[in-house]
N, C-alpha and C positions, 0 to 999 in steps of 0.2 A: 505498448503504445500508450500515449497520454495526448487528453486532447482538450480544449477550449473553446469559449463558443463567446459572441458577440453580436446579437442580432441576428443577420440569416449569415454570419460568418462562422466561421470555423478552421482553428488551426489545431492539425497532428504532428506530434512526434514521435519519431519510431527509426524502421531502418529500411533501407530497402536491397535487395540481392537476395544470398542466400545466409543461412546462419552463419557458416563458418568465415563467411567475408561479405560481414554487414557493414552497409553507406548509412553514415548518420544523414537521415532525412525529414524536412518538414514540410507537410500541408496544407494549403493555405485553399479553401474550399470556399465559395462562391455560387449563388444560384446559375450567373454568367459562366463562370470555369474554375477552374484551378492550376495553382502554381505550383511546382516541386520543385524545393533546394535544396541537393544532396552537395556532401561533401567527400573529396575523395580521400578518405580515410577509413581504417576500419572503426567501429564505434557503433555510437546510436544514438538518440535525442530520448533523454528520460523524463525531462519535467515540463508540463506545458499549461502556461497559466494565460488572463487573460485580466488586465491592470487597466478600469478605466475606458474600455472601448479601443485597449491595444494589449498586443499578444507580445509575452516573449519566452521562451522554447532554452531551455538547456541539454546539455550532454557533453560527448567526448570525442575524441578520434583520434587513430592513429595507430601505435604498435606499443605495447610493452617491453620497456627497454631500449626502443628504439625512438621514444618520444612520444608522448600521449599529451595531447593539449585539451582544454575544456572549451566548449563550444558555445557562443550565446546569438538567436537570429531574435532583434526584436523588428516589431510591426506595427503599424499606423498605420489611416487612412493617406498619411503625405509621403511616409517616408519606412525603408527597409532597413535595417542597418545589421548587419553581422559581425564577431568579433572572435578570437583567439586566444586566450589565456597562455600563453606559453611559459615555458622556465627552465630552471637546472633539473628539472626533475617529471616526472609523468603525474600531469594534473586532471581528474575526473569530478568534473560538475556532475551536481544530483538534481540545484534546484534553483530556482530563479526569480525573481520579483523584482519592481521597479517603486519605487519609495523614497519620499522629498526629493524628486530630481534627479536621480541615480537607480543605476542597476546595479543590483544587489545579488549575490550567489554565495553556493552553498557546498562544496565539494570534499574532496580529500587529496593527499599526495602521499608518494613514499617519500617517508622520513631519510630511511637505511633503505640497501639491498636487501636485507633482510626481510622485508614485511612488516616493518613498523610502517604503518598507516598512520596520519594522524589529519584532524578537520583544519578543513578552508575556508573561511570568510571573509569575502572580497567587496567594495565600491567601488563602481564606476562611470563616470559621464558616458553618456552619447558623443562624444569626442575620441574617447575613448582612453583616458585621461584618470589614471589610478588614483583615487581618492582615498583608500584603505585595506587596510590587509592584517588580518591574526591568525593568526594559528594554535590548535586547542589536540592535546593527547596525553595518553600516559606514555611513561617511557619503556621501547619494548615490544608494544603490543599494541594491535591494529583498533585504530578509533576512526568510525566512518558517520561522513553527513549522510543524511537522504530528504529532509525537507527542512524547508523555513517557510514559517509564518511569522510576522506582528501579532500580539496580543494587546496592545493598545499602549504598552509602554515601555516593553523590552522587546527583540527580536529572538526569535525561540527557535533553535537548531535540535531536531530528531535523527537522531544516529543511529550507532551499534558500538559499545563499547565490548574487549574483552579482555580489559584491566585488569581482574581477578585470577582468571582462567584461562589457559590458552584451549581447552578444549568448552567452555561456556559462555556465550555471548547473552549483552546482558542490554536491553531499552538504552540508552544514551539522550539525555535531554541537557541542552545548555541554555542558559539566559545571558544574554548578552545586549550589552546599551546599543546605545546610536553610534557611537565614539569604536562599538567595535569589543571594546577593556570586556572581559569575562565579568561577570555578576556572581554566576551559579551555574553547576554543575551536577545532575541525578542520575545514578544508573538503579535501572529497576530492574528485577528479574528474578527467577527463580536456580533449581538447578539444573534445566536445559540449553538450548538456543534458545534465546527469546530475540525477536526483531519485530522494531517496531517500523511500520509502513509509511506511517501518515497520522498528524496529528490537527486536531481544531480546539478553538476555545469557546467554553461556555457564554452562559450571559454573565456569570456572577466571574467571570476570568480562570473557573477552570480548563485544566487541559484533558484533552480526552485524544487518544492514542488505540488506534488499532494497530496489529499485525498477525505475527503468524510465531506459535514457540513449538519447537521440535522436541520431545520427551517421551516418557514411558510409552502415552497412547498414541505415537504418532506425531504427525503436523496439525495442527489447529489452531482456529485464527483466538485470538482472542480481541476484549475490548477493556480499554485500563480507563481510569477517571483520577486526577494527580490534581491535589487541590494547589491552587496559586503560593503557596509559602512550603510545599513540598509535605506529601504524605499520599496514601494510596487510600484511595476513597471507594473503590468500586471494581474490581476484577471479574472476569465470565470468560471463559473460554466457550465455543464453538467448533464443534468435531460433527462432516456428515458420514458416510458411508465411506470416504477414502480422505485424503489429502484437502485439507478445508484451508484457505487461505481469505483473510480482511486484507483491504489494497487501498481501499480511498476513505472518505469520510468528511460528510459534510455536514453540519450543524449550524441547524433555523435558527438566526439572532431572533427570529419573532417568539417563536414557540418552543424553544430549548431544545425540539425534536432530532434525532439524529439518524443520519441515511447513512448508511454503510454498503459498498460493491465490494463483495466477494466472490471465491472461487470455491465451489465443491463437488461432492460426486451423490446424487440424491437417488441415481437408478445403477445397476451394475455394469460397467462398462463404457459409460460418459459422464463427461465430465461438464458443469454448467457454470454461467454465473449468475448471482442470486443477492437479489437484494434484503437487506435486512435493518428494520426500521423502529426507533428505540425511544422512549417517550419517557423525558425525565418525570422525575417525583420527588417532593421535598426537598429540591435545591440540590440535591448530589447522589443520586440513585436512579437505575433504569428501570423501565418496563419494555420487556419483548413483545411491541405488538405486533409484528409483523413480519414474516419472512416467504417473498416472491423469489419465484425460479423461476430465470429468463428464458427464453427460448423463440425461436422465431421458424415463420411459415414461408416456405418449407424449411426443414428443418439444416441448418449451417452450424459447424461451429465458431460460438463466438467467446469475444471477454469483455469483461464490461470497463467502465470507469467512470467515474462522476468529475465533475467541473463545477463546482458551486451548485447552484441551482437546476443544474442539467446533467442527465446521462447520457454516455455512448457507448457504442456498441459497435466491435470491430468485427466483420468477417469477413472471407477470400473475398478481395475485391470490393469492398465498400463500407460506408461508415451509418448508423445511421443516429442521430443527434434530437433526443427529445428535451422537454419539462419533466421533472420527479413528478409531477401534479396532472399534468397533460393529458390527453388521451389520443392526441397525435401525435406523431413525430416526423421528422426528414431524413431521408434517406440519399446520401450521395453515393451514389453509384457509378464506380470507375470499369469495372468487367464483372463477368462471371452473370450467374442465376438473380435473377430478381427475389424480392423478398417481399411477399403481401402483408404480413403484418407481423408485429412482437407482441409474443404473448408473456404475457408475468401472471403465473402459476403459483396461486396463493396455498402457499404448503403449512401457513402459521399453526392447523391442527397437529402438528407434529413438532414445533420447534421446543417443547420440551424434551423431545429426546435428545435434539442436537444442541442443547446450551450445556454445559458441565461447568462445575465447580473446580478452580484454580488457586489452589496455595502452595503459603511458604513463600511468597514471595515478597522482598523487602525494597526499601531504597537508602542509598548511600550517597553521600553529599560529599563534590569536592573530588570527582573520580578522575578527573585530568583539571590538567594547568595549561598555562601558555605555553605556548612551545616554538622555538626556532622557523622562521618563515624560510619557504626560497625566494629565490629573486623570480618575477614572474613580470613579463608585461605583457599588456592588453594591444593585442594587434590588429587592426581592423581587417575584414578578409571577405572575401568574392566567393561564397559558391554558383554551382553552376545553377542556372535556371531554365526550367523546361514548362510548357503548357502540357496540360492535362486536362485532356476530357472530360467530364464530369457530367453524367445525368443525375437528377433532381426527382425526387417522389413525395408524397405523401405518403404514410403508412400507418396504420390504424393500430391503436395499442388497447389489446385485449387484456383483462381479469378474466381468468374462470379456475377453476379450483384447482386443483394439480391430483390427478388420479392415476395410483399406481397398479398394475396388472399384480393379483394376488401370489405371490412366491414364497413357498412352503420353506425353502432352503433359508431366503431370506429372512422369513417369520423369526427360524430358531434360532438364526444368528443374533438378532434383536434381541429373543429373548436371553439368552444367553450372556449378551452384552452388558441389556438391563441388571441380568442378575451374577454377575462379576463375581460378588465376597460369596454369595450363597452354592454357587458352581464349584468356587475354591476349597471350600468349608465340607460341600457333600463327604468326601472321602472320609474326611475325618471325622465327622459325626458317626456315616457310618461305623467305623473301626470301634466307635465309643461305645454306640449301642453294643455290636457283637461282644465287646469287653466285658460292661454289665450284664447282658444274657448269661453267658459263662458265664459269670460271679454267682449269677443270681439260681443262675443251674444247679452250678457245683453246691450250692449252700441247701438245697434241693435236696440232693442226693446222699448229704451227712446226715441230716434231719431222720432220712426212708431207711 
């Protein structure tokens, strides 16, 4: 789910049914009520942003092979408009913005049957009235969007390239004008999956890129720092107790500081999400001040996600939408268990276990081209609309320290962990010593 906030509004996108036959859905939340416009398609709405005091929502629907269109609902106080990307081919939006006049998207198509993937970037009026179209890949091999932002002077698409390798996926970052025309192309990465989530810019016009890269130790998120003319300035990876994912990422134009919602596992057998809060130094370098584990009373499972300046927090049946800074928040509640308050669980005496050192990793310039469009046109389209009930809360956002129950098993795993080369190395120390004893013996017993 991805969500957006505008005053006391709020819109989600998500899905609604069940997994295996999800309706791309969006929610439009209100202290008054709310509105739900699913479409009847299979899919889901991935990207939900909030432009100026109006919302617009992307995603997909449909079947693979049998027609997958990209999905865009935008919102005003005057006016709802939704539209349909259609074409020769099955089209998957990731992400959406609205800039000089137009709505602006970010997706992928298949190239081939095959699974050559390659990126989408599209303009278009509230008419609905195609103003532009490129397309950007290697040839081959699958090159996917997942976000666009503006950086103040080029438009900047966050992908997945896996150019090199078909079993290694590598960051994907393109620059690209107003006009659309390619600029620059970076794939970062190392020798795993690296994916990247989500990307912001500094004050000084760096980019700063979270996700998540799959390797020796597992999944862990990391956080990358790519200075504006291309070069890797800043790497850290992020590994808690199991499966650690970075998802969003927002950064203070005041304060350079940077807020990160993540996914980790910090007790054995749940899984939380956790915020983590990062304070530049000397113009291109972080500091770990902070890492909170979310969690809420009583206790639900939740995920989180950031919107600019604000967090939410999804669980069974309801959303609840604060300030990073705040120490209330709102709680819109559709069914299920009430929730008294969110707690964030300041665990920062520990996040030097969970930061890790990440190399070997490089960037290569120029990793896709233009590439072949389909024919695609912007259809305007009706989903269906329903009222939804919605109650409304205040809810109290608690700090207090995050304390874990003392686990003997856990302890040794830690240590163990911590001590990696030294656990590896025993054995053979050992061996060395008993070598030298016998040396030292036998030389002993010529001497007597």
């Amino acid at each position: 789910m991805s969500g957006a906030i505008s005053g006391q509004y709020i819109a989600v996108g998500g899905f609604t049914g069940s997994a295996l036959s999800p309706l791309p859905s969006v929610l439009l939340l209100s202290p008054e009520g709310g509105l739900l416009y699913q479409w009847v398609s299979r899919g889901m709405i991935l990207s939900s942003r909030e432009i100026n005091g109006s919302f617009i929502l992307s995603g997909y629907g449909g079947s693979p092979g049998e027609g997958v269109e990209g999905l865009v609902l935008y919102h005003d106080k005057d006016k709802t408009k939704s539209f349909r990307l259609k074409g020769s081919t099955d089209i998957f939006l990731s992400d959406a913005t609205y800039h000089d006049g137009a709505i602006m998207v970010a997706g992928y198509f298949a190239q081939t049957p095959r699974g050559d993937l390659d990126v989408l970037v599209a303009r278009f009026n509230l008419e609905g009235r195609l103003l532009g179209l490129r397309c950007y890949g290697s040839v081959d091999y699958p090159d996917i969007a997942k976000r666009l932002i503006f950086d103040g002077e080029n438009i900047m698409v966050l992908g997945e390239t896996w150019a090199y390798n078909v079993s290694q996926g590598d960051v994907l970052l393109l620059k690209v004008r107003d006009d659309l025309t390619l600029v620059d192309s970076w794939s970062i990465g190392g020798a795993g999956i690296d994916s990247g989530e989500d990307v912001g810019v500094t004050r000084n016009g760096d980019y700063v890129i979270v996700g998540y890269t799959m390797g020796g130790e597992g999944t862990q998120g990391f956080l990358l720092r790519v200075s504006r003319i291309g070069g890797i300035l800043w790497l850290r990876g992020y590994l808690s107790l199991g499966e650690t994912y970075l998802k969003r990422v927002y950064v203070d134009p005041d304060t350079g500081r940077v807020y990160i919602v993540g996914s980790g596992v910090f007790e054995e057998g749940r899984k939380d999400p956790f915020l983590l809060v990062e304070d530049e130094i000397e113009g291109w370098i972080f500091n770990e001040s902070r890492l909170e584990i979310v969690r809420s009373e009583p206790s639900l499972d939740l995920t989180g996600d950031i919107g600019g300046k604000h967090f939410f927090l999804y669980y069974p049946g309801g959303i609840i939408a604060g300030s990073l800074k705040g120490d209330v928040a709102v709680n819109y509640q559709l069914s299920g268990p009430s929730i008294n308050s969110t707690l964030f669980l300041d665990d920062t005496s520990e996040l030097s276990y969970y930061s890790k050192s990440i190399y070997g990793w490089r960037l290569l310039r120029g990793v896709v081209k233009e590439r072949p469009c389909p024919k695609i046109q912007v259809v305007e389209t009706d989903p269906k609309v329903s009222q939804v009930s919605v109650s409304t809360s205040t809810v109290k956002i608690e700090r207090k320290a995050f304390k874990r129950e003392f686990d003997p098993g856990l302890a040794l795993r830690r240590i163990l962990e911590r001590n990696v080369p030294l656990v590896l190395l025993l054995p053979v120390f050992i061996v060395f010593l008993l070598v030298i004893y016998y040396a030292l013996r036998g030389s002993i017993l010529k001497r007597d």
